[in-house]
TIGUSE-852378 format. One line per field, with one value per residue (C-alpha): residue number from 1; residue in one letter; x, y, z. Coordinates in steps of 0.001 Angstrom, whole numbers, plus 500000, padded with zeros to 6 digits. Layout:
N
drenmi: [NUM,...]
rodren: [a,...]
xx: [X,...]
yy: [Y,...]
zz: [Z,...]
//
This chain:
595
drenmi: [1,2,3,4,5,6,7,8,9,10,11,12,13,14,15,16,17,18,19,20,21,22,23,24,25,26,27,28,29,30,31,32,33,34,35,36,37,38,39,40,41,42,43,44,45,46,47,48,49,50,51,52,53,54,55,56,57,58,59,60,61,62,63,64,65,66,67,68,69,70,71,72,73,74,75,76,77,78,79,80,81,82,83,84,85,86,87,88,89,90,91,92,93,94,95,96,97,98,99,100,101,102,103,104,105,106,107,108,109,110,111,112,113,114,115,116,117,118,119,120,121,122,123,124,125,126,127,128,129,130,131,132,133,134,135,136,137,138,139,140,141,142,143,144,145,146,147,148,149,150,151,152,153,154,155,156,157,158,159,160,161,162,163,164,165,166,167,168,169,170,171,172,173,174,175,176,177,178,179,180,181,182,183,184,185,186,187,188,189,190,191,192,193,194,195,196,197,198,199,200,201,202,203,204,205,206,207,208,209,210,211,212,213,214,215,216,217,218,219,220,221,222,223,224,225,226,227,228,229,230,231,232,233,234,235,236,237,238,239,240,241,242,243,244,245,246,247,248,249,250,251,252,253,254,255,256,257,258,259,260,261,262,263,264,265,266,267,268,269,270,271,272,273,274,275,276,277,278,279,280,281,282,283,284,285,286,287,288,289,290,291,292,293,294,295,296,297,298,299,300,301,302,303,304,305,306,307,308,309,310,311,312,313,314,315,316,317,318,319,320,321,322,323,324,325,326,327,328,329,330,331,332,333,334,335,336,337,338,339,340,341,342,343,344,345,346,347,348,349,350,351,352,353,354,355,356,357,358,359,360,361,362,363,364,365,366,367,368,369,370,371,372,373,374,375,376,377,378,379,380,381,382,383,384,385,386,387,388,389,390,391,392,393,394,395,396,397,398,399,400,401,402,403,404,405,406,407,408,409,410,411,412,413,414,415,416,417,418,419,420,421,422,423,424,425,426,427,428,429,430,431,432,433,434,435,436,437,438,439,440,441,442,443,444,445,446,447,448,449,450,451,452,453,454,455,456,457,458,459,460,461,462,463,464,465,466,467,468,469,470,471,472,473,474,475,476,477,478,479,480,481,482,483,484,485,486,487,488,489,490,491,492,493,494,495,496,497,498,499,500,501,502,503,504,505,506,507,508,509,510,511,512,513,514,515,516,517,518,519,520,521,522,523,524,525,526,527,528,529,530,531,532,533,534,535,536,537,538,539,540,541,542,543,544,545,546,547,548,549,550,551,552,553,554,555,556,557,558,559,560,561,562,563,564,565,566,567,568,569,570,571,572,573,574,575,576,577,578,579,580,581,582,583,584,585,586,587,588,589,590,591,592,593,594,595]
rodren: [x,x,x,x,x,x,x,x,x,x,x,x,x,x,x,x,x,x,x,x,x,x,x,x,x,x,x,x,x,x,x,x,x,x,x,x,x,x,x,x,x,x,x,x,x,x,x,x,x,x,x,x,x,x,x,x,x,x,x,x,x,x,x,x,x,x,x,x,x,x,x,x,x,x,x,x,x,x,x,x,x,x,x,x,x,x,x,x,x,x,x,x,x,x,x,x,x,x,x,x,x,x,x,x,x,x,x,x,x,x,x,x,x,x,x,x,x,x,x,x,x,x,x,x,x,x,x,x,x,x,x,x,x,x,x,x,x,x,x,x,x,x,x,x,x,x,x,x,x,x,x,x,x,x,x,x,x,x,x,x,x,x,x,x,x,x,x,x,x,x,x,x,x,x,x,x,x,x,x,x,x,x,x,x,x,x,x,x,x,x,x,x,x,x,x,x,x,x,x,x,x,x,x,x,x,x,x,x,x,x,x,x,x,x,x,x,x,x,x,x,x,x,x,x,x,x,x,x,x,x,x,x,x,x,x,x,x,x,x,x,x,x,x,x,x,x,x,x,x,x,x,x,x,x,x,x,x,x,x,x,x,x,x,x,x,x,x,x,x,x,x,x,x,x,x,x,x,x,x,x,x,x,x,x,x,x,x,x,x,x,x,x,x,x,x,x,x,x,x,x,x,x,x,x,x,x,x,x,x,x,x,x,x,x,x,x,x,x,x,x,x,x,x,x,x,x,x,x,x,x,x,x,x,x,x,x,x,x,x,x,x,x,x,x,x,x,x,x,x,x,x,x,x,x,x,x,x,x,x,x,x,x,x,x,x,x,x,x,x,x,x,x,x,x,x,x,x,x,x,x,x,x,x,x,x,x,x,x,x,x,x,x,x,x,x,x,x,x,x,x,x,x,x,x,x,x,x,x,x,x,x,x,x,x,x,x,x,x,x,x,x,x,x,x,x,x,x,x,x,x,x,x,x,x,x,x,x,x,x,x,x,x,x,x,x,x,x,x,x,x,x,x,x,x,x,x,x,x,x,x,x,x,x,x,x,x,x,x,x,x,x,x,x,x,x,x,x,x,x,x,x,x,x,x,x,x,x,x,x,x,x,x,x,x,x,x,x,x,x,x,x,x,x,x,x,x,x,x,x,x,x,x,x,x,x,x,x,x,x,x,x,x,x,x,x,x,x,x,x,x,x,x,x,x,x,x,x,x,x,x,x,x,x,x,x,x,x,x,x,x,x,x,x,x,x,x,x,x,x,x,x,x,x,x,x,x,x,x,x,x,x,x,x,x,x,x,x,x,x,x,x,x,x,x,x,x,x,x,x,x,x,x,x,x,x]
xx: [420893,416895,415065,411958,413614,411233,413371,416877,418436,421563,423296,425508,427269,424747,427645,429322,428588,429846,427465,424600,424153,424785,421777,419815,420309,419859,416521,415051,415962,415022,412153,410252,412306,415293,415306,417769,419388,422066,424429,424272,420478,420599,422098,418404,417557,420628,422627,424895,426240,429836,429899,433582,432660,430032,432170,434821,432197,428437,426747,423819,421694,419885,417588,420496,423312,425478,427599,429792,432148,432279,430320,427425,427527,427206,424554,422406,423059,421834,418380,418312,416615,419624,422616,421949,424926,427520,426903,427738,430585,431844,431174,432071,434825,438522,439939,437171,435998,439978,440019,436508,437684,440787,438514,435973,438380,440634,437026,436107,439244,439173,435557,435866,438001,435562,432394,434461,435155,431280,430095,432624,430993,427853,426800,424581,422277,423204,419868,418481,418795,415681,415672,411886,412973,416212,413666,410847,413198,415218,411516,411382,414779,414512,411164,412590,415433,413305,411657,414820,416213,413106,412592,416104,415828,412442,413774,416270,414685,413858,416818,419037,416896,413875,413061,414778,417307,420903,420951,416914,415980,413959,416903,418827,416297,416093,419906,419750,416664,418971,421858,420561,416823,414263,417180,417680,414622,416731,420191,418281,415954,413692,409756,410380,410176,406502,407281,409641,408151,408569,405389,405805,409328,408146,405056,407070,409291,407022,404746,407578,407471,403834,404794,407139,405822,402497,405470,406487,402777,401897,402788,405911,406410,402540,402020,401334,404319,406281,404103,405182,408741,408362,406738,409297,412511,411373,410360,414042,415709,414046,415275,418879,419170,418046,418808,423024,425716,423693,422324,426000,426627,427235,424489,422385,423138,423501,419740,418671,420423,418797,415763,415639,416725,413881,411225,412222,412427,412042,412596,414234,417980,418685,417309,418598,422033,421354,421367,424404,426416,425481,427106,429822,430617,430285,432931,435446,435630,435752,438495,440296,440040,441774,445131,444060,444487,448185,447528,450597,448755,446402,450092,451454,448959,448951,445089,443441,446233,444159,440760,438706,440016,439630,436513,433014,431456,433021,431128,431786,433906,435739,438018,438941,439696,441947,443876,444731,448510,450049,449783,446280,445848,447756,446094,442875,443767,445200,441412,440055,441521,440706,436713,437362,439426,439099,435624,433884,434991,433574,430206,430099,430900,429036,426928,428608,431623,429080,427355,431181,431373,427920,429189,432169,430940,427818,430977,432714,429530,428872,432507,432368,428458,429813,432827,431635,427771,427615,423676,421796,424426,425751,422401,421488,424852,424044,420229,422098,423870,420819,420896,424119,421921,419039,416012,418189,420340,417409,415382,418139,417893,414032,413150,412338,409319,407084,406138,403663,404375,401796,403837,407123,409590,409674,412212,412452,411930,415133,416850,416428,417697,420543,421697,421446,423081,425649,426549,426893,428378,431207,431618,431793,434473,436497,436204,437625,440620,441376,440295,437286,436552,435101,431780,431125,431652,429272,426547,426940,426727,423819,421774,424271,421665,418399,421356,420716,424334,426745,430899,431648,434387,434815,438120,440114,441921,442362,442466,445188,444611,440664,440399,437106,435567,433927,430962,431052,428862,429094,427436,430522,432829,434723,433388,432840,430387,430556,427504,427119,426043,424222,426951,430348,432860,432636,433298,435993,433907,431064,430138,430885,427344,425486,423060,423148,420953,419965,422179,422773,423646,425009,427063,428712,429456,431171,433404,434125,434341,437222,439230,439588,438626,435690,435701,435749,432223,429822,427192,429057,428740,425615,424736,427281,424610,421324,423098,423265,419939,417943,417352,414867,415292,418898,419312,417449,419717,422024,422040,422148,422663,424509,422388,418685,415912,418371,420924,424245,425957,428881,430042,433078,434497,437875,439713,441009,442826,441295,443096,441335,442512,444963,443703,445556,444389,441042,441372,442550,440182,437154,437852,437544,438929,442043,442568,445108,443774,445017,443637,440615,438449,436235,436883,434431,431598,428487,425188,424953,422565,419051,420100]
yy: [809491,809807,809991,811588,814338,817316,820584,821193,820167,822249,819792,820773,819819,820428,820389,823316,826397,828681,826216,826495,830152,830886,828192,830132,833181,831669,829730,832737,834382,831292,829546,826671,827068,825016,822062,822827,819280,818110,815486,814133,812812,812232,809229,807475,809737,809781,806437,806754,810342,809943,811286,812226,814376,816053,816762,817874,820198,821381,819477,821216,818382,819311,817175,817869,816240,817101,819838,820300,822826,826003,824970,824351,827231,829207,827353,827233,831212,831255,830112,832948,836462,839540,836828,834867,837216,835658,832297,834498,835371,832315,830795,833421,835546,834304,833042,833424,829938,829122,831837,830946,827533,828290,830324,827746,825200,827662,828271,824695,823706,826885,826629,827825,830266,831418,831789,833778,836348,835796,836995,839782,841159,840003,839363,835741,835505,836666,837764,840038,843642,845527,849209,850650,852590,854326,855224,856814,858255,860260,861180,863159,864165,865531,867224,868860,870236,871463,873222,874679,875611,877402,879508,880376,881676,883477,885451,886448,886800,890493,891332,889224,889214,890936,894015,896176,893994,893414,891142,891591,888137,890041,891761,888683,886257,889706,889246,885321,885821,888488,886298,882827,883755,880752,878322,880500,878558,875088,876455,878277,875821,877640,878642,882239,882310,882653,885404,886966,890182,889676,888180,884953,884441,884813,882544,879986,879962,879796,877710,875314,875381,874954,871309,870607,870688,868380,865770,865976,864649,862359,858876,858169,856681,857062,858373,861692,862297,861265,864143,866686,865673,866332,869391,870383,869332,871816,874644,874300,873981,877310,879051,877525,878682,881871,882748,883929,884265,883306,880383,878784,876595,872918,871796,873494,871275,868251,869223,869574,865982,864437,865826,864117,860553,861218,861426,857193,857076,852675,850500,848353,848031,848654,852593,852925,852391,855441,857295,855137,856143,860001,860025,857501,860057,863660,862426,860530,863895,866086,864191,863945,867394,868096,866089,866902,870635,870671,872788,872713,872912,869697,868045,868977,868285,872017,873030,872745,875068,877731,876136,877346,880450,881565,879635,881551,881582,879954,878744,879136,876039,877019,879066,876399,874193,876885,876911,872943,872254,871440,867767,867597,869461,867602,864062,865747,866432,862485,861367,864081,862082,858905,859498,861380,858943,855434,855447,856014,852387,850765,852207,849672,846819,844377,845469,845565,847512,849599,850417,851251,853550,855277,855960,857672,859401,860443,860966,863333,865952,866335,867882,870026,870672,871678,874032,875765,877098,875147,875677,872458,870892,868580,867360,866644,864156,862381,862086,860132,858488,856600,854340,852614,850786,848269,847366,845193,847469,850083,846904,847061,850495,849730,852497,850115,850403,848685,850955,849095,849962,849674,848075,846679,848934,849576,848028,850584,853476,852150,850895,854830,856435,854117,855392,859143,858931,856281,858791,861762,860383,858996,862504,864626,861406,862167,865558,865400,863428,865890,863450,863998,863556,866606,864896,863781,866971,868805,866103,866437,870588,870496,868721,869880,872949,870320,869337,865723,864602,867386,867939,868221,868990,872063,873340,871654,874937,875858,879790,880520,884125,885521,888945,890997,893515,896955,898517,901832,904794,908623,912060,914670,912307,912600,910816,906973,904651,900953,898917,895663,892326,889867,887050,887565,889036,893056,894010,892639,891449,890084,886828,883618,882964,879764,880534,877020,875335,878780,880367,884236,884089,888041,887386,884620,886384,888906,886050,885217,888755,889843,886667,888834,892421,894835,894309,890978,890571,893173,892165,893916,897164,896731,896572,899886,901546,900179,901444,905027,904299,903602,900226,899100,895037,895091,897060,894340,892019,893878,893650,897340,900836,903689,906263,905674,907167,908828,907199,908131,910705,908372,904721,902986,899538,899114,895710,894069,890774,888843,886887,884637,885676,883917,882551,885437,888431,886895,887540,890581,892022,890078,889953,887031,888798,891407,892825,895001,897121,896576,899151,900616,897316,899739,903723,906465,906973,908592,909072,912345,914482,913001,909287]
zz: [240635,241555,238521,239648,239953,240090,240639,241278,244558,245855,248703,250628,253890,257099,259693,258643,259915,256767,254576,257089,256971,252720,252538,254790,252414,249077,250301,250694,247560,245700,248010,246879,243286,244748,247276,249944,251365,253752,252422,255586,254625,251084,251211,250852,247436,245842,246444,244013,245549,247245,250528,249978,246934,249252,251780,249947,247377,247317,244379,242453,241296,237913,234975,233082,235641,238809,238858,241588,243478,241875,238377,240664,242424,239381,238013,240701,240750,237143,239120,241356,240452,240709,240100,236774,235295,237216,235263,232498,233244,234830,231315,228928,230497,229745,232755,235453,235328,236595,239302,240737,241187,242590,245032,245421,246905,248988,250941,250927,252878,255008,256139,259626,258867,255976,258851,261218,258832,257255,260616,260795,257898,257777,261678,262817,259996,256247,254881,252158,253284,253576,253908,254503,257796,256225,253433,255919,257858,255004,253951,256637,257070,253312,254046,256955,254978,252636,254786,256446,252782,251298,254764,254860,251229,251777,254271,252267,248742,248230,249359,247065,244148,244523,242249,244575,245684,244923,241681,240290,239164,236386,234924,235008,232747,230401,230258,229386,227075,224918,225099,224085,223185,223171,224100,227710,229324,228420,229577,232698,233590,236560,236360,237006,233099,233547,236210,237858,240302,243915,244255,242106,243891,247459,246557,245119,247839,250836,248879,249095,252697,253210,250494,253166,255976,253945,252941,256517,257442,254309,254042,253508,249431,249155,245761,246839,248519,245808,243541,246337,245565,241994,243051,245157,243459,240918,243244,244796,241423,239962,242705,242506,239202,239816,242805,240539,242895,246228,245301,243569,247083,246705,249309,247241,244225,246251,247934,244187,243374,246626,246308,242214,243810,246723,244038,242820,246160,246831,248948,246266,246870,243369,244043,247729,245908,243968,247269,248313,245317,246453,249551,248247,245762,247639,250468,247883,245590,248722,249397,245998,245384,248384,246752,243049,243684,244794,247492,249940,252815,252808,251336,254608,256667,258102,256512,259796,261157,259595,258732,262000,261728,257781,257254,256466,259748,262479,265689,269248,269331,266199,268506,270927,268106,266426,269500,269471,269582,266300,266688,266944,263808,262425,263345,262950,258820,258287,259995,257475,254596,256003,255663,252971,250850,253069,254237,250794,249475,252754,252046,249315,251556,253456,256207,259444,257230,255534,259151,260216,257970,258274,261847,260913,257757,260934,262937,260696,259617,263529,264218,261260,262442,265619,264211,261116,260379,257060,256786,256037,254424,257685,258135,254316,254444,257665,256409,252864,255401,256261,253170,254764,257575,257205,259431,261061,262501,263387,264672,267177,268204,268498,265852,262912,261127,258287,255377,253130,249296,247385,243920,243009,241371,238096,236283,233511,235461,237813,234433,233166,236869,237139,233124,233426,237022,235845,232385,234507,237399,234960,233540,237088,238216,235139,235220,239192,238016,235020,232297,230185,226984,224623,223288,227204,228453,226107,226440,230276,229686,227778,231393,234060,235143,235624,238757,238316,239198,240474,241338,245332,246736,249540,250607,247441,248413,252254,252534,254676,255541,256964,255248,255940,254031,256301,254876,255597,255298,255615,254969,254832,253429,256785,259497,258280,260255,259766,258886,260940,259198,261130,261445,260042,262063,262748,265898,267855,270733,269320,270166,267241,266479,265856,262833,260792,259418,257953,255768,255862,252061,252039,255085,252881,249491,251619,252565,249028,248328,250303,248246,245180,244587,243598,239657,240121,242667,240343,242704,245208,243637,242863,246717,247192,245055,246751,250268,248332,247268,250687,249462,252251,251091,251227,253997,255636,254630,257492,261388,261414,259308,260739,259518,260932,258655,255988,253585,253204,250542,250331,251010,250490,251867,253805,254019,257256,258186,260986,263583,266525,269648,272163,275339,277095,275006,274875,279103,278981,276443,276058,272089,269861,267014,266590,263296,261414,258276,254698,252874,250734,249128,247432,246855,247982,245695,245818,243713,241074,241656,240591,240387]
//
């Protein structure tokens, strides 16, 4: 051996095409650390090598002797930053140092082989993913959903909670303050505590869009976007929390969760994986669900049968897809499982896998985007979605771009992330499957509202039957008159409407509502007696009021099942909807005299 030997010296055979390429990678994780040399010259420096032992194994040449095949592969990874653990355990795990060996020389004898399916996965050059334009980009995707949410709910906020609305946020915090006293701001996490009139919550809430639409036009990971993050992540929370019954929607969680992550926000691979792990877990559990629930119709592959007809608010296409033949449906539930279930695992693969399954995931939230108003929700999972392709594969589309950061992450502060998301993402995955352990589940409690790491999973249960709840209004207790919402189905006629990514929150609790009954939606009641009332916010809240000027002496709510249409009565009538009554949802009441 050469014994002016001044740093390591990994050598390896230069004909190979497999060996070739894994240099290429590991020089420039390790640069000038490591000397990189072809057997096929190192005759002149080491004399003493055997050419057969080269070309049968790569030998990593240390001051402390030659270790070859799959011993010098793990030492020379103890040399490289992000892979010294695998010498670990190659040395210390039972068994590993056997298996990696066995591996090591079922490669070296299969090396073409090896670099076909090394550029299946990996394409013509293996290099260090780099993610700066899925990072800018989701910036602004995330800015622009912020935007979207906090109009949506500003529109909506006197109305739902405003002093005169259905659910007063103020009476609500009085409620958790008598309840759990002092400990209510920790359970309840939301600023309203320092105020809660209509002024505060519309302030909040549109000062949240004015923060948006700054992100939208700041730097993207500049230090001042990442403080309008902060500031915004706990804008959006507050208003989750107390925004009751309307604000209970999983894309509101999962813009709560995202909008956390967006604030560590790196290009550093160990934070993009935080985002990664999102969207890995959303579509595995909205999957899982699906079979964990026992629900006979996703078992029988018969949920779509129904899905585009019972769901909340079904678009103009939902109809034609309702009307699919069987088969379809049928193939269109087994895909359904195969993002859901299948795709999730391949987000964790290499990159042309991982890019795969970015397209279908992309895939997937466009045909539900084009079939069911599900707000910003579509469009906050293709923006996570992001994180699955490098600047490689948006150099290719022409759209990469450079952001300069100005530091390296911080270890700690990623170290910290990666344990609060790992602990609570180990709780919600337990909690999925059925298993959970008492201490976990209390610890996870006690931080669950702050919406760091949250459950997914829509449809676990596929509603087979679309019942709707009529509003209706009258002044002798005779003669009833509907009231028309803005987007849920009324009249028979009207056209499916298109309203996402804004979310027509009342139009959706009426949805839920007509699952169960009166007692069980007191929030529904409560809006019965603001109708009585002339409540001016909520009947806002409402496409239009049959009594103009003057409120009605009594109201009461009839219950109807909904059925799409067939492609001849839909001819014939011009209806998208036919419906049969079921009875009362909600008797006739009025207000006593001086209420």
């Amino acid at each position: 051996m050469s014994a002016d030997l001044q740093r390591s010296v990994l050598i390896y055979d230069g004909d190979c095409s497999f060996c070739r390429a894994w240099v290429d990678f590991w020089r420039s994780l390790t640069g000038d650390k490591i000397e990189y040399l072809a057997f096929q010259s190192a005759s002149e420096r080491f004399p003493d090598l055997s050419l057969e032992d080269c070309r049968k194994a790569v030998q990593f040449i240390t001051p402390e002797g030659r270790f070859p095949g799959a011993e010098g592969v793990f030492r020379f990874l103890a040399t490289v930053p992000g892979y010294r653990w695998l010498f670990w355990v190659y040395r210390f795990v039972p068994g590993f140092a056997a298996l990696a060996s066995f591996g090591y020389k079922f490669i070296a004898n299969h090396r073409s082989p090896a670099w076909r399916f090394s550029h299946a996965l990996w394409g013509d050059r293996i290099e260090v993913p780099t993610y700066h334009t899925a990072a800018e980009l989701f910036s602004r995707a995330l800015a622009i959903i912020y935007a979207i949410a906090f109009i949506s709910f500003g529109l909506q906020a006197r109305g739902l909670v405003g002093s005169d609305g259905i659910l007063p946020l103020n009476e609500f915090l009085a409620s958790v303050q008598r309840q759990f006293g002092n400990a209510g701001m920790w359970k309840l996490p939301t600023l309203f505590w320092w105020g809660s009139n209509d002024l505060t919550v519309l302030s909040i809430t549109w000062t949240g869009v004015a923060l948006s639409l700054v992100s939208l036009l700041t730097k993207a990971q500049s230090r001042w976007q990442k403080i309008i993050f902060i500031v915004l992540w706990a804008y959006y929370l507050s208003i989750v929390n107390a925004g009751q019954v309307f604000m209970s929607f999983q894309w509101d969680w999962l813009l709560v969760e995202a909008g956390f992550l967006a604030i560590f926000l790196h290009p550093a691979r160990t934070r993009v994986w935080l985002f990664r792990w999102l969207i890995f877990r959303l579509m595995l559990e909205s999957g899982a669900v699906k079979l964990l629930s026992g629900d006979t119709s996703w078992r029988s592959l018969t949920a779509l049968n129904f899905h585009y007809e019972t769901q909340p608010l079904p678009t103009p296409l939902a109809w034609y897809a309702h009307l699919a033949p069987a088969w379809f449906q049928t193939i269109s539930v087994c895909l359904v499982f195969a993002v859901e279930l299948i795709v999730p695992f391949l987000m964790l693969a290499p990159r042309r896998i991982r890019h795969f399954a970015g397209i279908a995931t992309i895939g997937f939230q466009i045909l539900i985007f084009l079939t069911g108003n599900y707000t910003f929700f579509n469009l906050l999972t293709i923006s996570l979605c992001l994180f699955l392709f490098d600047d490689s594969f948006f150099a290719r589309l022409k759209i990469a771009q450079k952001v300069n950061v100005s530091s390296g992450p911080n270890r700690f502060v990623t170290a910290a992330v990666w344990s609060v998301v790992g602990f609570l993402s180990a709780v919600e995955l337990g909690a999925t499957a059925g298993h959970l352990p008492t201490s976990m589940a209390t610890a996870a409690q006690t931080i669950s509202q702050f919406g760091f790491v949250n459950h997914y999973g829509l449809f676990a249960v596929m509603t087979t039957q679309r019942m709707e709840i009529q509003v209706e209004g009258s002044q002798d207790g005779q003669t009833w008159e509907p009231y028309l919402f803005h987007y849920k189905p009324g009249p028979l006629n009207r056209r499916l409407p298109w309203v996402e990514p804004l979310q027509p929150r009342l139009d959706w609790q009426m949805w839920f509502a007509a699952l169960s009954n009166a007692r069980d939606n007191p929030w529904f009641i409560r809006m019965m007696v603001g109708l009585l009332r002339g409540s001016k916010p909520i009947a806002a809240l409402l496409q239009q009021t049959p009594f103009s000027g003057t409120t009605p002496k009594y109201v009461r709510a009839t219950i109807y099942q909904y059925h799409f249409t067939s492609w001849d009565e839909r001819r014939k009538t011009g209806n998208y909807w036919k419906r049969e009554i079921k009875g009362l949802y909600f008797p006739v009441v009025s207000l006593r005299e001086g209420q």
